[in-house]
PAZAPA-4460 file (N, C-alpha, C; in steps of 0.05 Angstrom, whole numbers, plus 32768, in hexadecimal, padded with zeros to 4 digits):
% residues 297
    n_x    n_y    n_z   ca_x   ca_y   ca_z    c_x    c_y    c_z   seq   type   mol
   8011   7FE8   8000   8000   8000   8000   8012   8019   8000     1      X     A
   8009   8031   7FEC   8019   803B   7FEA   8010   805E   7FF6     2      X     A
   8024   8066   8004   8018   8080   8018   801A   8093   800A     3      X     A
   8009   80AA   800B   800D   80BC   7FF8   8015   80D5   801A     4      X     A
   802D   80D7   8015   8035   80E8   8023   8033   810B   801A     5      X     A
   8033   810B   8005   802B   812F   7FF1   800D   8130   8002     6      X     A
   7FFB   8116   8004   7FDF   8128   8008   7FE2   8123   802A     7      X     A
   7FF2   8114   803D   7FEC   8112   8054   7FF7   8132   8059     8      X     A
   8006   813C   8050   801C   8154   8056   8002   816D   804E     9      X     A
   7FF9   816E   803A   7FE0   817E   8035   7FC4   8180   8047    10      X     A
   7FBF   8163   804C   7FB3   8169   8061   7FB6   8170   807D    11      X     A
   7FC8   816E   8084   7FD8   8180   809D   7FD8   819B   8098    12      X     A
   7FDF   81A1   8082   7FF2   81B9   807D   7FD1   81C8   807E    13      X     A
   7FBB   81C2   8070   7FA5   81C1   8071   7F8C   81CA   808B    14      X     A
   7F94   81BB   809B   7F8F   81BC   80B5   7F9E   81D2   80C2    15      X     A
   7FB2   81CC   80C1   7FC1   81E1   80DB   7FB4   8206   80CF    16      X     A
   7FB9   8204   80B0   7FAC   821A   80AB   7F92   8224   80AE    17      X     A
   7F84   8211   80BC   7F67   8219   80C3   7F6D   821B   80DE    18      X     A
   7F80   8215   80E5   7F81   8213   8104   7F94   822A   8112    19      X     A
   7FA1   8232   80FC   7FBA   8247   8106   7FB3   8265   810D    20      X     A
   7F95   826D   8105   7F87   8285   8112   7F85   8283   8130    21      X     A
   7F77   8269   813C   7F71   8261   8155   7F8C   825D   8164    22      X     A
   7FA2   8253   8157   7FB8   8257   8165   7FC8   8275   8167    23      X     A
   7FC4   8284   8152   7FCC   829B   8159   7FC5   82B4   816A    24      X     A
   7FA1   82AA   8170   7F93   82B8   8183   7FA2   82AA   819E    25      X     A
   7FA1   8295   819F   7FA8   8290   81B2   7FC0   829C   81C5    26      X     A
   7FD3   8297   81B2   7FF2   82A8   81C1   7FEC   82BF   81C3    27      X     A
   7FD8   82CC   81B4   7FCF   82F4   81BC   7FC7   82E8   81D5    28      X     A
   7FAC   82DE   81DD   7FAD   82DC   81F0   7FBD   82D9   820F    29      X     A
   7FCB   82C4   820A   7FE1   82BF   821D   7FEF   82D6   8220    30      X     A
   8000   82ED   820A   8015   82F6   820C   7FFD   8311   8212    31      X     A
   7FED   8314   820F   7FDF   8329   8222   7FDA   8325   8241    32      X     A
   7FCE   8310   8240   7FCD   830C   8265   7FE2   830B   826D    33      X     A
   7FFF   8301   8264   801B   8306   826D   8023   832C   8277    34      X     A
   801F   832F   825E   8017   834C   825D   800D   8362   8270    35      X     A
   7FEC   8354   8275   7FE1   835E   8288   7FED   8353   82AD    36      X     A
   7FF4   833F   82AD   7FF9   8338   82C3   800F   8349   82C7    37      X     A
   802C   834A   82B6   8046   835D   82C1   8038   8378   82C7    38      X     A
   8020   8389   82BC   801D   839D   82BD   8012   83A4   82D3    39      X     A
   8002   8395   82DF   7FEE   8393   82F3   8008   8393   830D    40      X     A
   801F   8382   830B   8031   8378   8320   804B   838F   8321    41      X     A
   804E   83A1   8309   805E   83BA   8310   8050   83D5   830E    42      X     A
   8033   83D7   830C   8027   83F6   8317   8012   83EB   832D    43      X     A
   8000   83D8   832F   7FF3   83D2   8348   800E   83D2   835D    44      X     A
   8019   83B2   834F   8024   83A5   836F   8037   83B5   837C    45      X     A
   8046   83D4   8368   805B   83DC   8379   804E   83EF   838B    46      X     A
   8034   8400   837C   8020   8408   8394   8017   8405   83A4    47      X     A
   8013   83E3   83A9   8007   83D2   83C1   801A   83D5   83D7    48      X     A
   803A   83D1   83C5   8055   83CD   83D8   8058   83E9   83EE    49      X     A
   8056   8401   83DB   8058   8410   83E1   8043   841F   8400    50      X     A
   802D   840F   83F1   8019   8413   840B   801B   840B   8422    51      X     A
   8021   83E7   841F   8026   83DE   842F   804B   83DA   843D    52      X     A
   8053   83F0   8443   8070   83ED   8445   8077   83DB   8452    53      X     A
   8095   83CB   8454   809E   83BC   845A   8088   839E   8463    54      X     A
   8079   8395   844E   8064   8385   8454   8067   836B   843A    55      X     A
   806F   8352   843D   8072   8345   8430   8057   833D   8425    56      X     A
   803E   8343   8426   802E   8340   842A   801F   8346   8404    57      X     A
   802A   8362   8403   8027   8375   83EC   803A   8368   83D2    58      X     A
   8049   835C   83D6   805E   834E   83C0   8048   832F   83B6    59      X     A
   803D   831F   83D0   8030   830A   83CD   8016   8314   83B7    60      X     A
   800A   832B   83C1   7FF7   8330   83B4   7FFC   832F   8399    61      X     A
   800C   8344   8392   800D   834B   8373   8019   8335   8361    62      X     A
   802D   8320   8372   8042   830A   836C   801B   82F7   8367    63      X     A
   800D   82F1   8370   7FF4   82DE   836D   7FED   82E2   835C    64      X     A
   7FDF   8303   8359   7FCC   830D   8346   7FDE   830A   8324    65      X     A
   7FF5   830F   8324   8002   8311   830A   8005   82EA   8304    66      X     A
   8007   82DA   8316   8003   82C0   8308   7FE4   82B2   8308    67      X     A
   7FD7   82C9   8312   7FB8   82C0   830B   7FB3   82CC   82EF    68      X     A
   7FBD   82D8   82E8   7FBB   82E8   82D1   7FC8   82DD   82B8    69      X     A
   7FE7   82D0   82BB   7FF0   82B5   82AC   7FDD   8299   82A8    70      X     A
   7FCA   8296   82BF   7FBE   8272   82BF   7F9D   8284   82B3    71      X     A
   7F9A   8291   82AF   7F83   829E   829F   7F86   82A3   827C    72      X     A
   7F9A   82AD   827F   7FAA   82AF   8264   7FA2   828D   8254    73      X     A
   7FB5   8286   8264   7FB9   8267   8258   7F9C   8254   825A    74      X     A
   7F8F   825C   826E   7F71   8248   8269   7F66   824E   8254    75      X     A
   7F65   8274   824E   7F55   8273   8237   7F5A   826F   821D    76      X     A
   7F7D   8269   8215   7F8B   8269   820C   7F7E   8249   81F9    77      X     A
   7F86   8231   820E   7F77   821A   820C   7F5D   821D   8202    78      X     A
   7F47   8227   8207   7F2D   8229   8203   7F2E   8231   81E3    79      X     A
   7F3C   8249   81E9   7F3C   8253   81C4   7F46   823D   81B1    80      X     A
   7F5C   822C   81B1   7F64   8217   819C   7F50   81FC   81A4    81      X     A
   7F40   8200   81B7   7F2C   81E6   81B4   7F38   81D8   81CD    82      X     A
   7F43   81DA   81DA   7F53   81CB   81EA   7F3E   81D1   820B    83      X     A
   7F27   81D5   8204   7F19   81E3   8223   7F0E   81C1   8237    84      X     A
   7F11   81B2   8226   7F1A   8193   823E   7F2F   818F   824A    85      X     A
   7F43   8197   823A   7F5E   81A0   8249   7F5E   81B0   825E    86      X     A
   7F57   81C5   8254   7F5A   81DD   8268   7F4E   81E0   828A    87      X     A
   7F28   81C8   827E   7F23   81C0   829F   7F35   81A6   82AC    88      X     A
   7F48   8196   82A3   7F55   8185   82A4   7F5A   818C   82B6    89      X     A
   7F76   81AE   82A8   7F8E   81AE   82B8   7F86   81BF   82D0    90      X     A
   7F64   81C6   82CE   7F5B   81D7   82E6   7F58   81C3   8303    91      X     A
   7F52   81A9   82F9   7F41   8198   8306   7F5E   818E   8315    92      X     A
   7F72   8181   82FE   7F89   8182   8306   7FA0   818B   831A    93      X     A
   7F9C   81A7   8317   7FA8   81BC   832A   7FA3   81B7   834E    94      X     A
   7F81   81B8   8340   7F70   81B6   835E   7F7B   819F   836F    95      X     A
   7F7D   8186   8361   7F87   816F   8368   7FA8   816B   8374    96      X     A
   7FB0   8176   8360   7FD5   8177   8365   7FD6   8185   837F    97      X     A
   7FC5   81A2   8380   7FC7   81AD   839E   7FC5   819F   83B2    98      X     A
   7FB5   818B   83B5   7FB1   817A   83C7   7FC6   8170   83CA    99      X     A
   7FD4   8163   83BE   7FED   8145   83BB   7FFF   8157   83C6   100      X     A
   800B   816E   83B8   8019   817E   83BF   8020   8184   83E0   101      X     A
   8004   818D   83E2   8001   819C   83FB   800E   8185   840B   102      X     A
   7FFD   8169   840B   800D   814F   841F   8028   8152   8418   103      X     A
   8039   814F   83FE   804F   814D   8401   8061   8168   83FF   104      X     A
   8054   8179   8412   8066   8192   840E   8054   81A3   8426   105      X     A
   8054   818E   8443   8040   8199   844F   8050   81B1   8463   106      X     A
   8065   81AA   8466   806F   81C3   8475   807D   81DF   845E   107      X     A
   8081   81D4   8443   8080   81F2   8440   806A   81FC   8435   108      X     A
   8055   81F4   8436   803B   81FD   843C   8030   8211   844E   109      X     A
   8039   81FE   8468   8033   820D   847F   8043   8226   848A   110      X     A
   805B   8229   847A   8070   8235   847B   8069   824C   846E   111      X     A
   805C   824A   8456   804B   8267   8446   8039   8265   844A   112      X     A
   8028   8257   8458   800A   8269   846A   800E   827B   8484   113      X     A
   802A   8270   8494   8030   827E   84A6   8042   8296   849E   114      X     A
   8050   8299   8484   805B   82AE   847C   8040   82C6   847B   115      X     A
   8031   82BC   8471   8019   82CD   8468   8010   82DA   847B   116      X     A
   8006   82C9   8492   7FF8   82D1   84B2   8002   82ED   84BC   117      X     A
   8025   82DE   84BF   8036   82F5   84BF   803E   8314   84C0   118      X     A
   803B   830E   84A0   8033   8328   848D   8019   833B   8495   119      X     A
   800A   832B   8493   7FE6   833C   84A5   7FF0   8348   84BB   120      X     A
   7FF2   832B   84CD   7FF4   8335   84E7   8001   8347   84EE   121      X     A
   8020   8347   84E8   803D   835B   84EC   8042   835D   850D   122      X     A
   804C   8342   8517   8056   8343   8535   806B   8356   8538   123      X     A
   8076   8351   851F   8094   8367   8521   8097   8378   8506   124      X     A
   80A6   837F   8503   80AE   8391   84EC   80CF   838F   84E4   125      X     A
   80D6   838A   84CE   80F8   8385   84C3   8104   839A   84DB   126      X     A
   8118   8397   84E8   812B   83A2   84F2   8120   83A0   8514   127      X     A
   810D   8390   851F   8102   8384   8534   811B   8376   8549   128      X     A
   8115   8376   855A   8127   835C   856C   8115   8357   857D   129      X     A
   8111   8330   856A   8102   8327   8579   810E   8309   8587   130      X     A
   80FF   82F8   858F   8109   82E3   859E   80F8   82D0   8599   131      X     A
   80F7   82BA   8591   80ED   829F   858A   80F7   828D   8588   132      X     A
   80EC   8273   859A   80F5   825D   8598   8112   8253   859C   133      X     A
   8117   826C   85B1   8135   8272   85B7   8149   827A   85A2   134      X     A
   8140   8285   8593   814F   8294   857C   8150   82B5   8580   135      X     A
   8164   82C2   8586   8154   82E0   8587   8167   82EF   8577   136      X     A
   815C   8307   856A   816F   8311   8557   815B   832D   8548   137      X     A
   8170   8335   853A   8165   834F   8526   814F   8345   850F   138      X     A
   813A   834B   850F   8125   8342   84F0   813A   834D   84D7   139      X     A
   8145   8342   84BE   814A   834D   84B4   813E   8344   84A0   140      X     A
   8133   833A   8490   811B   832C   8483   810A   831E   8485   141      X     A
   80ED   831D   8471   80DF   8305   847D   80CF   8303   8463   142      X     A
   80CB   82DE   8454   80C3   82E5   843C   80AB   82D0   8444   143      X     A
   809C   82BD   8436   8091   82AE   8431   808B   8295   8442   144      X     A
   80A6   8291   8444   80B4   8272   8450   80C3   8277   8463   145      X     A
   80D7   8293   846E   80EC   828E   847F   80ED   82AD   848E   146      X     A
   80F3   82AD   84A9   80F7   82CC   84B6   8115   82C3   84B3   147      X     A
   811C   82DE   84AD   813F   82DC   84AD   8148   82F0   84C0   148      X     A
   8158   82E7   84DE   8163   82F3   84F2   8182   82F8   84F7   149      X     A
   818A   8308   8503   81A6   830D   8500   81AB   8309   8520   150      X     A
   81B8   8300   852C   81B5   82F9   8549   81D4   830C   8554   151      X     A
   81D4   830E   8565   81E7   8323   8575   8206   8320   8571   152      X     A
   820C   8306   856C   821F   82F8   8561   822D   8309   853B   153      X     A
   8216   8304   8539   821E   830D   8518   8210   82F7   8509   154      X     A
   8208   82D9   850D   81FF   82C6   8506   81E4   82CB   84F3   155      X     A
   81DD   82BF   84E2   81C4   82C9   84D1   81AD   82AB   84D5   156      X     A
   819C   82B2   84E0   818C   829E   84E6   816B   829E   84D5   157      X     A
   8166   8282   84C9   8154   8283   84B7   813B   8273   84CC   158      X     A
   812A   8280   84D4   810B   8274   84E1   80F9   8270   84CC   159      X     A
   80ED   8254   84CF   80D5   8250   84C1   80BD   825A   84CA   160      X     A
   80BD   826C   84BA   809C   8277   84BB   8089   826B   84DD   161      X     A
   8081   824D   84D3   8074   8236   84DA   8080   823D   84FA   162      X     A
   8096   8240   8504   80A1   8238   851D   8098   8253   8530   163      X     A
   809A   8261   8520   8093   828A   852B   8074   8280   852C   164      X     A
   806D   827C   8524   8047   8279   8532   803F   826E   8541   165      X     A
   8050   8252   8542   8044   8243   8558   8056   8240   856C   166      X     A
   8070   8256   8570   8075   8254   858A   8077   8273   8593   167      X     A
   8079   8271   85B4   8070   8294   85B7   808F   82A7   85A9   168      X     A
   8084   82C0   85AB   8098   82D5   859A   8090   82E3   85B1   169      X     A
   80B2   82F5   85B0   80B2   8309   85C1   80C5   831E   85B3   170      X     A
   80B4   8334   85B1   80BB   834B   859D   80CA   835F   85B4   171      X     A
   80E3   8364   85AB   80F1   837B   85C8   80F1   839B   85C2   172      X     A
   80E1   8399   85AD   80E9   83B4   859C   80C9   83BE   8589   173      X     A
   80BB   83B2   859D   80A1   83BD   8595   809B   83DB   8592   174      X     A
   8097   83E0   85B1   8096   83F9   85B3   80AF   8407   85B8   175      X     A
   80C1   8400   85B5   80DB   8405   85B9   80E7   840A   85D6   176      X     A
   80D3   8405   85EE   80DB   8403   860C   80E4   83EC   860C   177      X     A
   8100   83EA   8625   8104   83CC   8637   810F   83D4   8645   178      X     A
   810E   83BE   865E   8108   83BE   8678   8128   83B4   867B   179      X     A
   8139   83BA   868A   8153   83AB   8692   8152   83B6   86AD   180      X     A
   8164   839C   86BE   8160   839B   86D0   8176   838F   86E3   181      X     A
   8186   838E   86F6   8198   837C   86FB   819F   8380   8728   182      X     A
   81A7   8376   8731   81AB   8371   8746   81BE   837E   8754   183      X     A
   81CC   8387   8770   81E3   8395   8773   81E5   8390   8793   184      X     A
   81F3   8389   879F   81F9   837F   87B8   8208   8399   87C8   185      X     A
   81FE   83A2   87E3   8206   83B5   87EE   820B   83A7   8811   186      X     A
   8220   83B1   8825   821E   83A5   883A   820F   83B4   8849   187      X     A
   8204   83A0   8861   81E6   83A2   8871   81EF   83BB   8881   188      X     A
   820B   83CA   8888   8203   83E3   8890   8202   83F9   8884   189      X     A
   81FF   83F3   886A   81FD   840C   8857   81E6   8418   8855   190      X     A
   81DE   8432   884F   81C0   843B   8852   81BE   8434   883D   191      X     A
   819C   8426   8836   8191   8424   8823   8188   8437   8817   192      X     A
   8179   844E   8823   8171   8465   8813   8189   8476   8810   193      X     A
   81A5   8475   8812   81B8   8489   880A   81BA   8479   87F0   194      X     A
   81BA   8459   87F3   81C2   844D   87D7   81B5   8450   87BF   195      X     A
   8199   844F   87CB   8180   844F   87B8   8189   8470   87B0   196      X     A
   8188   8480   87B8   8185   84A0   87AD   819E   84AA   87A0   197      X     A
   81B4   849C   87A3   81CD   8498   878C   81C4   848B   8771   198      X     A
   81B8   8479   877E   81AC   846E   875E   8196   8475   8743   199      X     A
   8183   8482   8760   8176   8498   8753   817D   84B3   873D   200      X     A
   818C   84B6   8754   81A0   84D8   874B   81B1   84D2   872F   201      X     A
   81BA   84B6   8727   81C3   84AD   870E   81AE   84AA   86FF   202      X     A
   81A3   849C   86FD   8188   84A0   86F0   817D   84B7   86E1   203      X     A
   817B   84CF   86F4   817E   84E8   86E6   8188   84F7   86D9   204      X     A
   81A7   84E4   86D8   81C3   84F5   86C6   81C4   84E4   86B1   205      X     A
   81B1   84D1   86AD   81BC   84B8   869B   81A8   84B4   8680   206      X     A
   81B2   84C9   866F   819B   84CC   865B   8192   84B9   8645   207      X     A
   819C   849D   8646   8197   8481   8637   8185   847F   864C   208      X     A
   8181   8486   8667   8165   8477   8675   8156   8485   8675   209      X     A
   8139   847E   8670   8125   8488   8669   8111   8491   868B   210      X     A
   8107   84A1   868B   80F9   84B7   86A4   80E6   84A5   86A6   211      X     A
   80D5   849D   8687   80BD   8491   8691   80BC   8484   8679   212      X     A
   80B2   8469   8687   80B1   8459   869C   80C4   8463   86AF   213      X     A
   80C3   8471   86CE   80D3   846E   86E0   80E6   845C   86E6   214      X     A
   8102   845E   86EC   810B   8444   86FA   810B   844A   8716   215      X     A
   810C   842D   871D   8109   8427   873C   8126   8416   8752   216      X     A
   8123   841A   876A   8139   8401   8774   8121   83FA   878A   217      X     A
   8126   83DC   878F   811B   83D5   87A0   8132   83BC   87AE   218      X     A
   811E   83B6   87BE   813E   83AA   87D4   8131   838D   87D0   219      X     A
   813C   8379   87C2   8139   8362   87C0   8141   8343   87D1   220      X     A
   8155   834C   87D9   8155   8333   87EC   816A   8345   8804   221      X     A
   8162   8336   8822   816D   8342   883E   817C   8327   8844   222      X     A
   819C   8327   8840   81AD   8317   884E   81BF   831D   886B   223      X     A
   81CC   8305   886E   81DC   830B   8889   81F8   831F   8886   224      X     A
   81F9   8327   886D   8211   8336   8862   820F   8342   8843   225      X     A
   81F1   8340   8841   81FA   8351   8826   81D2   8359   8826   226      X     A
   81CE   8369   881B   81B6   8376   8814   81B5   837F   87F2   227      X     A
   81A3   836B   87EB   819D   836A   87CF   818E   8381   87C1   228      X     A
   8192   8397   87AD   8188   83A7   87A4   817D   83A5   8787   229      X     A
   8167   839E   8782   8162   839B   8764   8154   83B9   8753   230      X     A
   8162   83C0   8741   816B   83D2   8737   8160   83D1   8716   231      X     A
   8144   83E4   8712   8135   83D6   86FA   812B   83F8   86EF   232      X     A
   8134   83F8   86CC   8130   8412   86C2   812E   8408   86A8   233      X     A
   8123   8419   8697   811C   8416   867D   812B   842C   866D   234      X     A
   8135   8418   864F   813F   8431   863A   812A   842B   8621   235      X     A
   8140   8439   860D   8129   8439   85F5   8135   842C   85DF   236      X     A
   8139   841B   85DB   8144   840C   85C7   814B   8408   85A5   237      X     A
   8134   8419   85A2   8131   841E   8589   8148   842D   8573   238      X     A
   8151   8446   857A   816B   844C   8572   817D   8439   8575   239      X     A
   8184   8429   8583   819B   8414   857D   819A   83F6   8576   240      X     A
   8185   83F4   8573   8181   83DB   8568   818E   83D1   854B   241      X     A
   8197   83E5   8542   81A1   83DE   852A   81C1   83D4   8537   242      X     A
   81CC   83DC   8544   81DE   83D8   8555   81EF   83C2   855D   243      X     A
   81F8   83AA   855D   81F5   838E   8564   8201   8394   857E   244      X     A
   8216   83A4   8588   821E   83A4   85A6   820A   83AB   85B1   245      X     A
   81F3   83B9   85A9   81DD   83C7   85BE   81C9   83B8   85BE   246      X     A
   81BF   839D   85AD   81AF   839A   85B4   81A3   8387   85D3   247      X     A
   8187   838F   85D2   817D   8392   85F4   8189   839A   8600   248      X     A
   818E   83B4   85FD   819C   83C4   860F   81B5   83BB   8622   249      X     A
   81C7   83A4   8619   81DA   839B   8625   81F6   83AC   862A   250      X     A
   81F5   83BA   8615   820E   83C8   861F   8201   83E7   8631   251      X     A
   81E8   83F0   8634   81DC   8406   8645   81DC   83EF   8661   252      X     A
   81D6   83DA   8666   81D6   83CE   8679   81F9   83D0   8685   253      X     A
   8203   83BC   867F   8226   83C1   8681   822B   83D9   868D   254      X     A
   8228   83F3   867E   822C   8411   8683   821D   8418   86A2   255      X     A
   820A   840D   869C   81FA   841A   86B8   8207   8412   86DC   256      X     A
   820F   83F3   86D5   8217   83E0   86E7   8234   83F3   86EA   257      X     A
   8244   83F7   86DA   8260   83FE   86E6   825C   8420   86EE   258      X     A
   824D   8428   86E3   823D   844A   86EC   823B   8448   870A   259      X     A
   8226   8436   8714   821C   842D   8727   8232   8427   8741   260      X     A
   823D   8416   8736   8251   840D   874D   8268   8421   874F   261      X     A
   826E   8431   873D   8288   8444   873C   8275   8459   8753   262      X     A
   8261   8466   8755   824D   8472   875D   824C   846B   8786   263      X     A
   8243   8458   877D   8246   8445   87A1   825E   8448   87AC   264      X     A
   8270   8444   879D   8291   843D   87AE   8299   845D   87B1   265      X     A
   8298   846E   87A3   829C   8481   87B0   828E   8495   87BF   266      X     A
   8273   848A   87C1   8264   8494   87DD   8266   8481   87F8   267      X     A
   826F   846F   87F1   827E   8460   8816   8267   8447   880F   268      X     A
   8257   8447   87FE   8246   842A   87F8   8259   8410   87F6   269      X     A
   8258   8404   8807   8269   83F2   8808   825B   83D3   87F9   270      X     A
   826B   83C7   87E5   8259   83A9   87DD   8257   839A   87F8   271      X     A
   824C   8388   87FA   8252   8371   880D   8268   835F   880F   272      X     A
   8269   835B   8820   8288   8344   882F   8273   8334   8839   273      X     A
   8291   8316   8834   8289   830A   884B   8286   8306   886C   274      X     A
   8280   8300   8877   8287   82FC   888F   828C   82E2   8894   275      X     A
   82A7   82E9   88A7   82B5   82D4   88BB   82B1   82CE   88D1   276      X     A
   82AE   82C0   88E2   82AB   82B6   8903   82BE   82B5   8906   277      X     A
   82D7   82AF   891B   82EB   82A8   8926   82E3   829D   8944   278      X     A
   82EA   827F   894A   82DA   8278   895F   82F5   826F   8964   279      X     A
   82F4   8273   8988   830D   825F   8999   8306   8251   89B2   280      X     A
   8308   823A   89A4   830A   821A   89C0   831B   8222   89C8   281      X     A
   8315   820D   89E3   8328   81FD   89F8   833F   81FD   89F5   282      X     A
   8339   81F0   89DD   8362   81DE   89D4   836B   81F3   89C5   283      X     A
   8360   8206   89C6   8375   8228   89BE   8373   8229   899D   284      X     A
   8366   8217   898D   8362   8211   896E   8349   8228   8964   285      X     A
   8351   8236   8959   8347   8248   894F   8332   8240   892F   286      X     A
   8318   823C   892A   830F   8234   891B   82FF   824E   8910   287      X     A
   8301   824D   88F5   82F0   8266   88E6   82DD   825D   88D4   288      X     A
   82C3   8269   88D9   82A8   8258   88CE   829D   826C   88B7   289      X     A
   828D   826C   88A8   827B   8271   8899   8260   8276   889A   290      X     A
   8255   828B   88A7   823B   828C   88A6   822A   8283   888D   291      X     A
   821B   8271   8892   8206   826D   887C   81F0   8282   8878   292      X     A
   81F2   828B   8866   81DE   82AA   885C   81BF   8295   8852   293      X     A
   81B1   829D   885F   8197   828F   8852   818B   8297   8843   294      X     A
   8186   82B9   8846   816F   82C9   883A   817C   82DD   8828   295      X     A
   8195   82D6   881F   81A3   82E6   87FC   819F   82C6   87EB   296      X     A
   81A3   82D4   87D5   81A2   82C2   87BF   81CF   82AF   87C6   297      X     A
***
């Protein structure tokens, strides 16, 4: 049997020319919704960005809407060359793969739903120091899938989304107040109110500490040789947080503590000593004891 290849080639050639209008609408199509989607994603979405500053939130939007605008393109794209069984196929398809997907890709799933939450919510804001899950550090990014922290060290630490939601967060730089606080041992015949009103009187000269919130001293524990003073004031953190020596106020803490004690020693505030017993027996043996302090730390 003999094939006549001249007429199989004509009838193709035949066909596709009835068919090559519907394919050429087609790519208009496509390469317009392409079109329309970049356009929509650099005058909407940089407006959205712009509105919503520093909000990952505004990138997701316009980043969605411009590939909703690609899978529209292309459905109708299908529909036009006849292909609209296809087209609910790969709709039906999609729907389905999401599923499979989602099981085998369940945490970075959950990883960009919690990116998202995020974004709404806004516990913190880029340049934050926060603390989670025993990680604490500078916000210096946060996208989809990962908060990216810079920790005091210099270290760059990547959090999953997923882990920041479901465990607690502690933001130190909310309102930009914190509380520092630390302890200071004075001996039991020292006046307490000469000590306390030295400390005060710094306070007033010490313009990293903030008036209000007031700071306070209160007298925290009563020993057999030392009298505990706890010593609690607030700064403002915000100017130095960019800082890595300053952050939580560790080096205003440091400063305050050697302020403090330089302050005491030369008003006659003496720290605490121990005390010695010296006891003498019978047999002339001289034994030296240790009071046990109960009520100091």
């Amino acid at each position: 049997m003999k094939i006549d290849l001249g007429a199989i080639f004509n009838e193709y050639y035949t066909e596709l020319s009835n068919f090559l209008p519907q394919i050429i609408t087609a790519i208009i199509v496509i390469v317009l919704f392409v079109l329309l989607g970049k356009l929509f994603y650099n005058i909407l979405g940089k407006r959205i960005q712009r509105k919503w500053e520093d909000s990952i939130i505004s990138n997701f939007v316009s980043q969605s809407v411009k590939w909703s605008f690609y899978a529209f393109g292309v459905i109708i794209a299908l529909n036009i060359v006849g292909f609209g069984g296809v087209a609910g196929s790969l709709v039906a398809g999609a729907g389905i793969g999401a599923i499979v997907i989602g099981f085998a890709f369940k945490d970075i799933g959950e990883n960009f739903l919690s990116g998202i939450i995020l974004a709404i919510k806004r516990p913190f804001e880029i340049g934050d120091i926060i603390e989670v899950d025993s990680q604490k550090g500078k916000v210096e990014d946060l996208d989809l899938r990962l908060t990216h922290l810079r920790n005091f060290e210099g270290k760059d630490i990547y959090i999953p989304n997923a882990t920041i939601i479901k465990n607690t967060l502690v933001n130190y730089t909310k309102d930009g107040f914190l509380r520092i606080d630390f302890s200071i041992g004075i001996a039991p015949e020292c006046s307490l109110d000469v000590a306390r009103e030295l400390i005060m009187d710094y306070f007033g000269t010490n313009k990293e500490v903030l008036n209000t919130p007031a700071p306070y001293v209160l007298v925290k524990e009563l020993g057999e040789f030392t009298t505990d003073l706890q010593v609690l004031f607030w700064v403002d953190i915000m100017s130095n947080k960019t800082l890595p020596d300053s952050y939580l106020g560790h080096t205003i803490r440091s400063k305050v503590i050697a302020d403090i004690k330089g302050i005491l020693d030369s008003n006659g505030i003496q720290m605490p000593s121990q005390v010695l017993e010296h006891k003498m027996y019978r047999d002339g043996e001289i034994r030296v004891s240790i009071p046990k302090e109960e009520n100091s730390n």
